[in-house]
C-alpha positions in Angstrom: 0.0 0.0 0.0 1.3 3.4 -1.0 0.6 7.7 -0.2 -3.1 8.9 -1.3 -3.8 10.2 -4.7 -5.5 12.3 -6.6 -5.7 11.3 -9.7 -9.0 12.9 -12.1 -12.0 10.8 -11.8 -13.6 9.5 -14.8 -16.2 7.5 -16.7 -16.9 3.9 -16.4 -19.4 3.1 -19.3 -21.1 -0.8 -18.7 -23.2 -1.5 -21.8 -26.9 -2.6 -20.7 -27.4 -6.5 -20.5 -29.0 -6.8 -23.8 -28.2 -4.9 -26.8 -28.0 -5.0 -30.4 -23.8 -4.0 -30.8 -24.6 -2.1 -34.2 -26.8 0.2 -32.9 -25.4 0.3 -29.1 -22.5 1.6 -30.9 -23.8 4.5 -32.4 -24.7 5.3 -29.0 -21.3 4.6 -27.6 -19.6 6.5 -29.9 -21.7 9.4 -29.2 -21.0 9.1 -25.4 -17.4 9.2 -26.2 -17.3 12.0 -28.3 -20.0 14.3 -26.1 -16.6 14.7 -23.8 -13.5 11.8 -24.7 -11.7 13.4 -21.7 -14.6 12.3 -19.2 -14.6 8.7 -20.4 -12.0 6.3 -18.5 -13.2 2.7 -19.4 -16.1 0.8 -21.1 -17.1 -2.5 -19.9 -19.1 -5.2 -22.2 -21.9 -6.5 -19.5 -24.3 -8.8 -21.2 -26.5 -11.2 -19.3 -28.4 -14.5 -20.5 -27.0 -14.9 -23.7 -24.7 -17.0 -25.9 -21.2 -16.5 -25.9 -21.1 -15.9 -29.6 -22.8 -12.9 -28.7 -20.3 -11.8 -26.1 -18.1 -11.7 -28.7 -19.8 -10.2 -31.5 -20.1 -7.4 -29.4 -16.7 -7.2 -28.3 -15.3 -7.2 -32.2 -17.8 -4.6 -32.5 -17.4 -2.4 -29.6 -13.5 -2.8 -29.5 -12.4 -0.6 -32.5 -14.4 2.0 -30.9 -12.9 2.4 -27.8 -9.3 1.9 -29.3 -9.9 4.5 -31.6 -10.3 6.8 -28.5 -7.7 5.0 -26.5 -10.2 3.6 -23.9 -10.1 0.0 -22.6 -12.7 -2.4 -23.0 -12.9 -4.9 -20.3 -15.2 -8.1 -20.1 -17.7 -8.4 -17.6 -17.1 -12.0 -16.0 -15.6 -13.6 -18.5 -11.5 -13.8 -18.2 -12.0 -16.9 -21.3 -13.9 -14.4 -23.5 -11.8 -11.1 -22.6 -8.6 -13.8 -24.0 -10.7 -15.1 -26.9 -11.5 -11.3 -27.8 -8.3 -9.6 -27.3 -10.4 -7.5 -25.0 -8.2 -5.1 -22.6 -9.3 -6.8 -19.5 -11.8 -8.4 -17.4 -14.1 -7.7 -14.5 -14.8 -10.7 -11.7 -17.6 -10.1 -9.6 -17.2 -12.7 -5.8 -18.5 -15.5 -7.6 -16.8 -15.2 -11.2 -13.4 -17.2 -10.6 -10.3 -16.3 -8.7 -7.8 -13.0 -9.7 -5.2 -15.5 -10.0 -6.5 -17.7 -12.1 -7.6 -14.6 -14.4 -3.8 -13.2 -14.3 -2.6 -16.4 -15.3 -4.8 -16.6 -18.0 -4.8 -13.1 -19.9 -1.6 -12.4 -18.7 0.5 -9.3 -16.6 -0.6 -6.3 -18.6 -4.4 -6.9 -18.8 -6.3 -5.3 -16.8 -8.5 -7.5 -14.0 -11.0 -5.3 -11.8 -12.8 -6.9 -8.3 -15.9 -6.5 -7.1 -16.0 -5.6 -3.4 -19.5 -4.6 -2.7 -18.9 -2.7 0.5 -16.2 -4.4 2.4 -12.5 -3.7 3.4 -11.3 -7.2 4.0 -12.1 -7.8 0.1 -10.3 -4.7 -1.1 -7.7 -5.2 0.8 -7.5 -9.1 -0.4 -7.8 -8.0 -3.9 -5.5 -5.2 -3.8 -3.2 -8.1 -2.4 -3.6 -9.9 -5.3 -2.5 -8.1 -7.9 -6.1 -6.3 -8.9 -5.6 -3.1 -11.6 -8.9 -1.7 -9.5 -11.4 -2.5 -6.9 -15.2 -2.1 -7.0 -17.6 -1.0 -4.3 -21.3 0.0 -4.0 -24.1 -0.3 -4.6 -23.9 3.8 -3.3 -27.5 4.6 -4.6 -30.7 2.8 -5.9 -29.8 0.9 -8.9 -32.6 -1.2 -11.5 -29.8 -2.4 -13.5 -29.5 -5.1 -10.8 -30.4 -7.1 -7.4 -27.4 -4.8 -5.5 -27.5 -6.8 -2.1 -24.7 -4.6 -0.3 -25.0 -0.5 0.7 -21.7 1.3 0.7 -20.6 4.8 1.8 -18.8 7.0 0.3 -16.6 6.3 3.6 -15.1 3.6 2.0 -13.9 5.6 -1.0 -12.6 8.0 1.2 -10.4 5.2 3.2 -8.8 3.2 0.2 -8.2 6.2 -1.4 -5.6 7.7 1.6 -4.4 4.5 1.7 -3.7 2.6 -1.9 -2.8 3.8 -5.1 -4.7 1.0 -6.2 -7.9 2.7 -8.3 -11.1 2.3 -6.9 -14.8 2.3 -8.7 -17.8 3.5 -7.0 -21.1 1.4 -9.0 -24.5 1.9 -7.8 -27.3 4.5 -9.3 -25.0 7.0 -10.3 -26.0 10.3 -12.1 -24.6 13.9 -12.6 -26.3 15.3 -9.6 -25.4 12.6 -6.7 -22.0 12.0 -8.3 -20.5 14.6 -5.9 -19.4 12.9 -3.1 -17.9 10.1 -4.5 -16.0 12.5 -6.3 -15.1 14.8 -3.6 -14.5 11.0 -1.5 -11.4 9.9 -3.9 -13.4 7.5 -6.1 -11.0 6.7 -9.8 -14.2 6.3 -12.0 -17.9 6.2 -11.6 -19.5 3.0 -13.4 -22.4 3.9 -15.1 -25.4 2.1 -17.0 -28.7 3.8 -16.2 -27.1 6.9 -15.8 -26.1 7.5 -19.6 -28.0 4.7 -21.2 -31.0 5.4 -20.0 -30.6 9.6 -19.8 -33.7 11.1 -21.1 -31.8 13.4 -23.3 -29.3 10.4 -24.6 -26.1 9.1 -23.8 -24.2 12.3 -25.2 -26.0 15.0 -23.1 -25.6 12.4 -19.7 -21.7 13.0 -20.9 -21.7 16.3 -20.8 -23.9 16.6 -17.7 -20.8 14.5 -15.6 -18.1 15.7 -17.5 -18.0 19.1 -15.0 -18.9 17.6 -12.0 -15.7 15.2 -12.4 -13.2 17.3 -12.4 -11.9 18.0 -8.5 
């Protein structure tokens, strides 16, 4: 563990659990252009469907965030984020073991851990060799069954204490981002936030990009 930081915060884009990659990518790219500076890191998270369509959204979505030098990590899948080329992969608790995910993609991808709202996990993952750590839920969320309430506490303490970066996930928006700004958080996931902004994903862009920067 290492001196606190302060590095800018920044985007975490997750893709809604179903979505047609062609069009979702119109949509990305608009995101990403609305304010490339806000935008850190986009994650492919699709649920309850085939592999081959994983990937087919991964070939699709990749070139994209390349082109604006963002990573793309996989939701879940460390076999998919190596069959992909994909930047990285995200393991929630019950998604396989860090180490068995660093083996697998290798020293420079980049492997993030859920840690819902507990120390001991950060701490265990930090450990082990994660590129970033994961807490929340911090707000009401529909985009799924969040079982755990953090604080913005937590931020707080792993940030004056790690320069390992940490994600804050959990019914995010522009105007409830503050404290988890103003707490240390690295990057703010976001699904319903953007995807779901009533005046589209480039205008939920702009509305963060200022309330970002410390």
């Amino acid at each position: 563990m290492s001196e606190a930081k302060t590095p800018p915060c920044k985007l975490y884009l997750i893709t809604p659990a179903k979505i047609d990659p062609n069009a979702f990518a119109e949509d990305l790219k608009a995101a990403i252009d609305a304010a490339p500076d806000a935008v850190g890191a986009v994650q492919l998270r699709l649920k309850d469907v085939p592999d081959e369509d994983i990937i087919a959204g991964a070939n699709v979505l990749m070139p994209i965030c390349h082109a604006a030098d963002i990573p793309l990590i996989i939701n879940d899948r460390a076999d998919i984020a190596q069959a992909t080329g994909a930047d990285g992969v995200h393991l929630g608790q019950d998604d396989g073991s860090l180490a068995d995910a660093r083996t697998l993609l290798g020293k420079d991808a980049i492997i993030g851990v859920t840690c819902h709202d507990s120390r001991d996990l950060a701490i265990e993952a930090g450990d082990g060799g994660a590129d970033y750590v994961a807490f929340g839920a911090f707000f009401p969320t529909t985009s799924k069954d969040a079982k755990h309430q953090a604080d913005p506490d937590i931020v707080e303490w792993w940030s004056t204490m790690t320069i390992v970066p940490c994600v804050a996930i959990g019914g995010i928006t522009p105007e409830n981002c503050g404290p988890l700004v103003e707490a240390g958080a690295d990057y703010l996931a976001v699904i319903n936030g953007v995807w779901g902004h009533p005046g589209g994903p480039a205008e939920a862009v702009r509305a963060f990009a200022p309330r970002i920067k410390r």
